[in-house]
Backbone as CSV, one residue per row, in Angstrom:
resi,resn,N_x,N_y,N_z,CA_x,CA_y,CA_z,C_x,C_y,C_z
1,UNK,-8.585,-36.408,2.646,-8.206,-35.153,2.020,-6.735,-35.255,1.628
2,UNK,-6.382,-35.071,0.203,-5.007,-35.051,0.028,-4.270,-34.105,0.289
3,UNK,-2.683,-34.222,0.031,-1.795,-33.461,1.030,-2.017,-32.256,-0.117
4,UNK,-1.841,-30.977,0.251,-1.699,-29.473,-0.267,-0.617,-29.492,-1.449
5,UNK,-0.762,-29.101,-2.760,0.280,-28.454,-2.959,0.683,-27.086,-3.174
6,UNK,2.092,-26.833,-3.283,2.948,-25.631,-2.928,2.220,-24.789,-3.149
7,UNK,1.411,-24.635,-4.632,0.901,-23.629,-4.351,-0.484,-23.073,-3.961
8,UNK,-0.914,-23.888,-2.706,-1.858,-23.870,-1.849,-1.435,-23.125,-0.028
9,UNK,0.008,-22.680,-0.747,0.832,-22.278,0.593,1.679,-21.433,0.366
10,UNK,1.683,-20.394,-0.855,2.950,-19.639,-1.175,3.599,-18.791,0.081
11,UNK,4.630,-18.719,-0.348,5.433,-17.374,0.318,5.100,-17.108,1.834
12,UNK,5.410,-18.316,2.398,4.677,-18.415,4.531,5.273,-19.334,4.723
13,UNK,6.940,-19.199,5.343,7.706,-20.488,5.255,7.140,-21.214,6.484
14,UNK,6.717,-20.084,7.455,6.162,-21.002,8.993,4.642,-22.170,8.399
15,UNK,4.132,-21.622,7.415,3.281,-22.326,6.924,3.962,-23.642,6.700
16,UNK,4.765,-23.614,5.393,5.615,-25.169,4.600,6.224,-25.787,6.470
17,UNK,6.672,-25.006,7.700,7.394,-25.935,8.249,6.379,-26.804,8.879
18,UNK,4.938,-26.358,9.243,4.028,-27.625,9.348,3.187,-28.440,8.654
19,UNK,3.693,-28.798,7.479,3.491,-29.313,6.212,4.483,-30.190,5.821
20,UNK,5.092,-31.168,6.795,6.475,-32.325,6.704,5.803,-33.213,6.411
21,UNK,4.526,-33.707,5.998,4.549,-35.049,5.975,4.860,-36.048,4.365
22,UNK,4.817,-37.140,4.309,4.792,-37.430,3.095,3.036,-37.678,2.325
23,UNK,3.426,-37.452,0.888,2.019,-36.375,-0.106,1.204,-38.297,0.528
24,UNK,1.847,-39.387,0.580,0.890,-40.298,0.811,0.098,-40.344,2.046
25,UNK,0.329,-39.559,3.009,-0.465,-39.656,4.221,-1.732,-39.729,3.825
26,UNK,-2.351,-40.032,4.813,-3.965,-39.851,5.308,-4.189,-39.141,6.577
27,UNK,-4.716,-37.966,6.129,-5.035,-36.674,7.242,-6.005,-37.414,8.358
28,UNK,-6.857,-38.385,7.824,-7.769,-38.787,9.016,-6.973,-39.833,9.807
29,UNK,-6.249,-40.566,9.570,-5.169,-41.063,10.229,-4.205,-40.481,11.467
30,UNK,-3.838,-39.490,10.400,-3.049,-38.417,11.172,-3.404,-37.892,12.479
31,UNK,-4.747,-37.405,12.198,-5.501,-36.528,13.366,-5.188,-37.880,14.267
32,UNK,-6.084,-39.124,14.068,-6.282,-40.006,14.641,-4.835,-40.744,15.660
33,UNK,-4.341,-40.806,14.847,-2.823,-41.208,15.780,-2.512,-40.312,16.275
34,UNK,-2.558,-39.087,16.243,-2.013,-37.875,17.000,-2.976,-37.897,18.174
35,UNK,-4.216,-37.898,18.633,-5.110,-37.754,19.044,-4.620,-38.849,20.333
36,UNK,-4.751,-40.065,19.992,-4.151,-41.221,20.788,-2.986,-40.972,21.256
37,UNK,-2.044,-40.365,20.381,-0.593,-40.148,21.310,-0.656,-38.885,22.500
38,UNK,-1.701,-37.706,21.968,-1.546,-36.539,23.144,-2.306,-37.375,24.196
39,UNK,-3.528,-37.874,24.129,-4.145,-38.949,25.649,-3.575,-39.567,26.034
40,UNK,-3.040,-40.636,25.070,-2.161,-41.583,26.317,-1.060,-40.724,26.778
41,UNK,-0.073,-39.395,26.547,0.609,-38.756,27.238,-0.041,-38.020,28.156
42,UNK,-1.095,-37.491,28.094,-1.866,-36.310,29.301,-2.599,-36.887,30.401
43,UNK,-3.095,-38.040,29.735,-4.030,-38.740,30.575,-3.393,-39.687,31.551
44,UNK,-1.393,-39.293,31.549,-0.908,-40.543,32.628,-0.324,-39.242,33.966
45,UNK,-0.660,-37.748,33.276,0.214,-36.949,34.288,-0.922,-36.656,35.009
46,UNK,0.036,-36.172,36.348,-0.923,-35.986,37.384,-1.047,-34.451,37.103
47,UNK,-2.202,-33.564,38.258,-1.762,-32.032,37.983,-1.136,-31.137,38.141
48,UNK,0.540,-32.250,39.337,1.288,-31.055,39.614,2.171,-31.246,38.048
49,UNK,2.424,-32.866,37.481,3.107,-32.862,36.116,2.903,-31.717,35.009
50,UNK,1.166,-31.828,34.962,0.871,-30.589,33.969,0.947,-29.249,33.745
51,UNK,1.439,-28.963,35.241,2.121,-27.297,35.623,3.400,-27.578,35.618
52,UNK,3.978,-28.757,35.388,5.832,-28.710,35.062,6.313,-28.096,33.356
53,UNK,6.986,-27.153,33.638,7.478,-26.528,32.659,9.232,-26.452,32.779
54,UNK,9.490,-27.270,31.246,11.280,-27.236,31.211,11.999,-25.979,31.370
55,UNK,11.741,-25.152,31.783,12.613,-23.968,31.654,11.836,-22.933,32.262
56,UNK,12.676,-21.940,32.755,11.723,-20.222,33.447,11.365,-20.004,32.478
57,UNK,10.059,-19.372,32.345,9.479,-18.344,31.183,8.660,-19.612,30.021
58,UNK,9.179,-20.752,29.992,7.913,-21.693,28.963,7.226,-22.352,29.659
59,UNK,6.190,-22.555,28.617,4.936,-22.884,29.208,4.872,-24.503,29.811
60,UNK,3.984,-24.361,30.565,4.006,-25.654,31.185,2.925,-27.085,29.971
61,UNK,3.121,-27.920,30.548,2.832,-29.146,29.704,1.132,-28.469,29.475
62,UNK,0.541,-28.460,30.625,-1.127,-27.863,30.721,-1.139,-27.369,29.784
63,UNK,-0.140,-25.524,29.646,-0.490,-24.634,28.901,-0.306,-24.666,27.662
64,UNK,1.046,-25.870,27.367,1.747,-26.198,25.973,-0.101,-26.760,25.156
65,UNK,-0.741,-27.879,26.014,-2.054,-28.323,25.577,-3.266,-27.055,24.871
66,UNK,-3.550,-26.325,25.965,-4.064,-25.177,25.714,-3.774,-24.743,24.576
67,UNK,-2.617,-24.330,24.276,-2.194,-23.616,22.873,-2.654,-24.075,21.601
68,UNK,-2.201,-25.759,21.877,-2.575,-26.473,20.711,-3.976,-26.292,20.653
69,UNK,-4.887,-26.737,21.734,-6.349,-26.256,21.625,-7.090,-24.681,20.685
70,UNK,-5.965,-23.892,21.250,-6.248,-22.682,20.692,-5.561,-22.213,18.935
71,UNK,-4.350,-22.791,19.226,-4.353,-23.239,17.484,-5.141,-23.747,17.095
72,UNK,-5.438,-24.738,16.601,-6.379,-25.891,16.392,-7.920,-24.966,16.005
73,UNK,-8.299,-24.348,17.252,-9.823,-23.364,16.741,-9.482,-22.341,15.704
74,UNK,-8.636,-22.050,15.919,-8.062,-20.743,14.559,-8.052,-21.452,13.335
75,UNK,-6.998,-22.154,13.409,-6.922,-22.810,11.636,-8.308,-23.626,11.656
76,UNK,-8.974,-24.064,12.571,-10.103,-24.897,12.048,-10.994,-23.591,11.435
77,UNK,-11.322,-22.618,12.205,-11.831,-20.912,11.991,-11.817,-20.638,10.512
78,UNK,-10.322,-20.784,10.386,-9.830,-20.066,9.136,-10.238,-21.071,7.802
79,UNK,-10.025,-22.323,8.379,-10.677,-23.044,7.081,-12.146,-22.906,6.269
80,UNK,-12.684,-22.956,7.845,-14.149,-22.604,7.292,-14.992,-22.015,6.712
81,UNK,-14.311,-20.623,7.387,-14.684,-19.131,6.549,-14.213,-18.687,5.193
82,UNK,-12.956,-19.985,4.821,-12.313,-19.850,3.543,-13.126,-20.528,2.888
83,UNK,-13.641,-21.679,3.126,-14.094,-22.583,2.748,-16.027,-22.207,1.848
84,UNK,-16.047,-20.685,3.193,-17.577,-20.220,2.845,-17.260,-19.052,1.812
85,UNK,-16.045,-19.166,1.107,-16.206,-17.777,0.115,-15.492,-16.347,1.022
86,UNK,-15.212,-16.629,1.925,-14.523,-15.408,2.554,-13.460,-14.871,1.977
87,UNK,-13.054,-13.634,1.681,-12.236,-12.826,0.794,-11.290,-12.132,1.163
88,UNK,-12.152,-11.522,2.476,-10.878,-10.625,3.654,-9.939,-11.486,4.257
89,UNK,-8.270,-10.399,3.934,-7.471,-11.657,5.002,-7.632,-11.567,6.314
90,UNK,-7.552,-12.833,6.636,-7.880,-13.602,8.044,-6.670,-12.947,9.409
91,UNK,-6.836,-12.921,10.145,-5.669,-11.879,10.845,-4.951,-13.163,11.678
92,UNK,-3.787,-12.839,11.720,-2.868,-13.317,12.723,-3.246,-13.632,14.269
93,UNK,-2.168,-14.396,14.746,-2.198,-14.055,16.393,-1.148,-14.149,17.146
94,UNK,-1.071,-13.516,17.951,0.585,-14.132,18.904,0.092,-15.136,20.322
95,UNK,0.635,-15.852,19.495,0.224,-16.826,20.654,0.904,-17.048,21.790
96,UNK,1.894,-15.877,22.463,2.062,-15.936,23.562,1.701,-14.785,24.265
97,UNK,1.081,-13.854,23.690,-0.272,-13.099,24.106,-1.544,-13.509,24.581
98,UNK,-2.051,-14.455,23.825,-3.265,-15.307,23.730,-2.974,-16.128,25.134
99,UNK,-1.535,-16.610,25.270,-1.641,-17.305,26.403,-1.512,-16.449,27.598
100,UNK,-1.443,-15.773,27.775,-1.235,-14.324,28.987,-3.202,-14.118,29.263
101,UNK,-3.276,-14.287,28.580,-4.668,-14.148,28.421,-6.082,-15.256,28.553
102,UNK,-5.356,-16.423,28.505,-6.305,-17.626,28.539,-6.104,-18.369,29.828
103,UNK,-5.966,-18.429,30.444,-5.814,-19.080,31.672,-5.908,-20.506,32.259
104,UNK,-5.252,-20.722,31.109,-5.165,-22.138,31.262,-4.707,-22.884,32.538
105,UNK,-3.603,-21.963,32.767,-2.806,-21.922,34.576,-3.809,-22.685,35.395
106,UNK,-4.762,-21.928,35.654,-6.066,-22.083,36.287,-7.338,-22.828,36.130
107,UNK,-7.246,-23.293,35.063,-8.155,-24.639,34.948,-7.539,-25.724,35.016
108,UNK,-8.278,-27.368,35.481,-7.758,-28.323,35.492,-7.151,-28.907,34.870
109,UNK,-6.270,-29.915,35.085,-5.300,-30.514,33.724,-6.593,-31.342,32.855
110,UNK,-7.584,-32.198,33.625,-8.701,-32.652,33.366,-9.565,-31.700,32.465
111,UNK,-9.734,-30.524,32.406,-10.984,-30.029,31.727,-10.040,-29.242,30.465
112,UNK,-8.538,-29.075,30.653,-7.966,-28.842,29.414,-8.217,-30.154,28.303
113,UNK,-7.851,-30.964,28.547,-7.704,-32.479,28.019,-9.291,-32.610,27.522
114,UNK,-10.296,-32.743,28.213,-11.823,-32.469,27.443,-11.762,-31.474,26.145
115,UNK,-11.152,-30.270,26.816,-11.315,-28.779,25.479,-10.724,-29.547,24.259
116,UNK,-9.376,-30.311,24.518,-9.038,-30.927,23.378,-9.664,-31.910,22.554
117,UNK,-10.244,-33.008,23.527,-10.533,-34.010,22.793,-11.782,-33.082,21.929
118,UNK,-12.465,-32.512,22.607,-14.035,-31.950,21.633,-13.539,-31.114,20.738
119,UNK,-12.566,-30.357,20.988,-11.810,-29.220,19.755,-11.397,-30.436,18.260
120,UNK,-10.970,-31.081,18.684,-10.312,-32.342,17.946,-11.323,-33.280,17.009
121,UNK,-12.566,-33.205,17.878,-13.229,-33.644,17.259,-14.166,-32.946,16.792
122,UNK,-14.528,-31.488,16.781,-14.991,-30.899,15.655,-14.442,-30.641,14.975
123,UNK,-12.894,-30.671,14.714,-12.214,-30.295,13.820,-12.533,-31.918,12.318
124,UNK,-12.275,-32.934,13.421,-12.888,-34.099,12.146,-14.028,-33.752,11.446
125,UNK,-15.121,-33.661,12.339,-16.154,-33.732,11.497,-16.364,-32.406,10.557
126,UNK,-15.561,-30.981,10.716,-15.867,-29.519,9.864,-14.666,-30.580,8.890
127,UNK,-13.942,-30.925,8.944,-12.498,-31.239,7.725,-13.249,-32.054,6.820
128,UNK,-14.201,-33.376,7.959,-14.407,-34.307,6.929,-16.076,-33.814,6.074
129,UNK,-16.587,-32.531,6.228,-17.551,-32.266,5.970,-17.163,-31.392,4.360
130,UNK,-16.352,-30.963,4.482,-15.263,-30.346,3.515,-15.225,-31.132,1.755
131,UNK,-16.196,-30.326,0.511,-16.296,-30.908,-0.490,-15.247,-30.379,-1.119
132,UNK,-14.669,-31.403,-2.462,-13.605,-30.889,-3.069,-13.162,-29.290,-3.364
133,UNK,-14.103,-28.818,-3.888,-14.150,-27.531,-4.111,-13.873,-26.644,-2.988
134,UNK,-14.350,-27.079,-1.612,-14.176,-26.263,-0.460,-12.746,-26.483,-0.240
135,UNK,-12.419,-27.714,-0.231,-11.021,-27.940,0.309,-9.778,-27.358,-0.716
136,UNK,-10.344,-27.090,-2.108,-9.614,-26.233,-2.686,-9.817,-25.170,-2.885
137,UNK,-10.307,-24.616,-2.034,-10.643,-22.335,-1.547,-9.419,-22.116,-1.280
138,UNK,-9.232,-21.105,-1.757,-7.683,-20.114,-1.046,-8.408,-18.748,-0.759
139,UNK,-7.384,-18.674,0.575,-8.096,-16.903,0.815,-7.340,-16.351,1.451
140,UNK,-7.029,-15.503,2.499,-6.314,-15.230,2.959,-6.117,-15.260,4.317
141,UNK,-4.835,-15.964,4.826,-4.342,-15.962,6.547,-3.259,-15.325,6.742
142,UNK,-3.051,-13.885,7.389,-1.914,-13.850,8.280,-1.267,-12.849,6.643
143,UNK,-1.678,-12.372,6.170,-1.229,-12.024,5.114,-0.583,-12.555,3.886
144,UNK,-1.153,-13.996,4.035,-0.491,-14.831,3.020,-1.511,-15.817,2.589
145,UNK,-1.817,-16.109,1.628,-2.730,-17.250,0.856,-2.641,-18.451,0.919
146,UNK,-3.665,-19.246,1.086,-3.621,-20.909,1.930,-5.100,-21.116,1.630
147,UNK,-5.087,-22.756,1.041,-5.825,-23.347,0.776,-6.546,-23.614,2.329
148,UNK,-8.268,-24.156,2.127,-8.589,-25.060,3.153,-8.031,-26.249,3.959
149,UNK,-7.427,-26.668,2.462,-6.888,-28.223,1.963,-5.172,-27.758,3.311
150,UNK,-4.731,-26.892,2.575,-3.523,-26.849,3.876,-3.717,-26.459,5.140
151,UNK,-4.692,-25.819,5.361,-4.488,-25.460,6.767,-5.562,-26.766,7.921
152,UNK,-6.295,-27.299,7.077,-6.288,-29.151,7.675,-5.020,-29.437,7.890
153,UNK,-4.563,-29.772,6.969,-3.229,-30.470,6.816,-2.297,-29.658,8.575
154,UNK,-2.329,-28.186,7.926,-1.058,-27.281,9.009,-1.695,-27.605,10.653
155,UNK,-3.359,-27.915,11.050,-4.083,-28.627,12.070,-3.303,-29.638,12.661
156,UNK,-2.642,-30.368,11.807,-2.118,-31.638,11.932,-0.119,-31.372,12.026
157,UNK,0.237,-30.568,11.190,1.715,-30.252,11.239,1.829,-29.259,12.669
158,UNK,1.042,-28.732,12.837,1.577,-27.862,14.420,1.450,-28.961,15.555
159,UNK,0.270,-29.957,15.737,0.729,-30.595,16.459,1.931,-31.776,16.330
160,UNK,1.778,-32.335,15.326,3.398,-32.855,15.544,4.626,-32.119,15.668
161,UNK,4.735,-30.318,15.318,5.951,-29.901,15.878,5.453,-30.164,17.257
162,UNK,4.605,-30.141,18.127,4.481,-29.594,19.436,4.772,-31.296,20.744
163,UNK,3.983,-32.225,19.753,4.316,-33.697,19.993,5.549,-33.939,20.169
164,UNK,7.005,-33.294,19.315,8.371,-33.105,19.283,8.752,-32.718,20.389
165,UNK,8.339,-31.018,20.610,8.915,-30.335,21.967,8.334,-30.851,23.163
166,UNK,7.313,-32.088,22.887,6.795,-32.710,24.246,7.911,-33.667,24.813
167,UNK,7.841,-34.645,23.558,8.636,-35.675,23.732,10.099,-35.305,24.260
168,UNK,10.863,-34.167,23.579,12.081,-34.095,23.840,12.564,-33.082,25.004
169,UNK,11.358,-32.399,25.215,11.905,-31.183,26.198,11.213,-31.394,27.702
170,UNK,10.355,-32.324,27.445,8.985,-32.423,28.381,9.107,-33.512,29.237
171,UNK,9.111,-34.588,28.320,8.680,-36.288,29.056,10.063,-36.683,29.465
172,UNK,11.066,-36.248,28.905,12.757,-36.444,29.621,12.152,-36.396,31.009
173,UNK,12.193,-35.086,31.455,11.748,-34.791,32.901,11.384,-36.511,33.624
174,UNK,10.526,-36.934,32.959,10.150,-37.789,33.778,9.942,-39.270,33.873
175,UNK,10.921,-39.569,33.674,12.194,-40.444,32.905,12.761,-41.034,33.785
């Protein structure tokens, strides 16, 4: 799937900031190396690591996972239903509501890491199921208009911001 353009993303700058890559990528790549880098990082911590959180008040490595999990079902959500002709805009979320609410705390670091890999991988197979025409639907998210085609793509740009705040705020710790 090729990379989005601009105006598959107007006027939603949080949109363009997970949309860094260069237009030559390959999204199935992407997923794919990303995929390998969150396992080999999750799959070496133990479960008191995955309740370590850099700071009072942020989330711990577990819950940082979770989120992405729970991103990840939304924009995969939102693609789909764009993808089926859907017209109504798609609603927002605060995702540190969502996490007050999901309890990730409380499930294993082990059965978070499953939610992902299977979230991850239905997200391949709904993206790669995705015909030209679908992947160029626009409809509406969050009060702003976005292709199918970008919010694959934004699937892939939230976790590399989040791969960032792992690497730099997270894995120091344990160093």
């Amino acid at each position: 799937m090729h990379f989005p353009a601009n105006y598959e993303y107007p006027n939603a700058p949080y949109f363009a900031e997970y949309l860094n890559f260069p237009v030559e990528a390959n999204l199935f790549e992407v997923y794919e190396t990303q995929t390998a880098e969150i396992l080999h990082i999750y799959n070496k911590l133990s479960e008191q690591e995955g309740n370590y959180a850099y700071a009072e008040g942020k989330w711990s490595l577990k819950e940082l996972l979770g989120h992405m999990v729970d991103s990840e079902r939304i924009f995969a959500y939102r693609a789909l239903v764009i993808s089926r002709g859907e017209m109504q805009s798609l609603p927002g979320f605060d995702e540190n509501e969502y996490m007050q609410h999901a309890g990730y705390e409380n499930q294993s670091l082990a059965a978070v890491i499953i939610q992902y890999q299977t979230t991850r991988a239905a997200t391949i197979a709904l993206v790669q199921s995705f015909t030209l025409t679908q992947g160029n639907a626009i409809g509406l998210a969050n009060g702003h208009k976005i292709s199918v085609r970008a919010l694959a793509w934004m699937i892939a740009g939230h976790e590399k911001h989040h791969l960032n705040i792992i690497q730099a705020r997270y894995l120091a710790h344990f160093s």
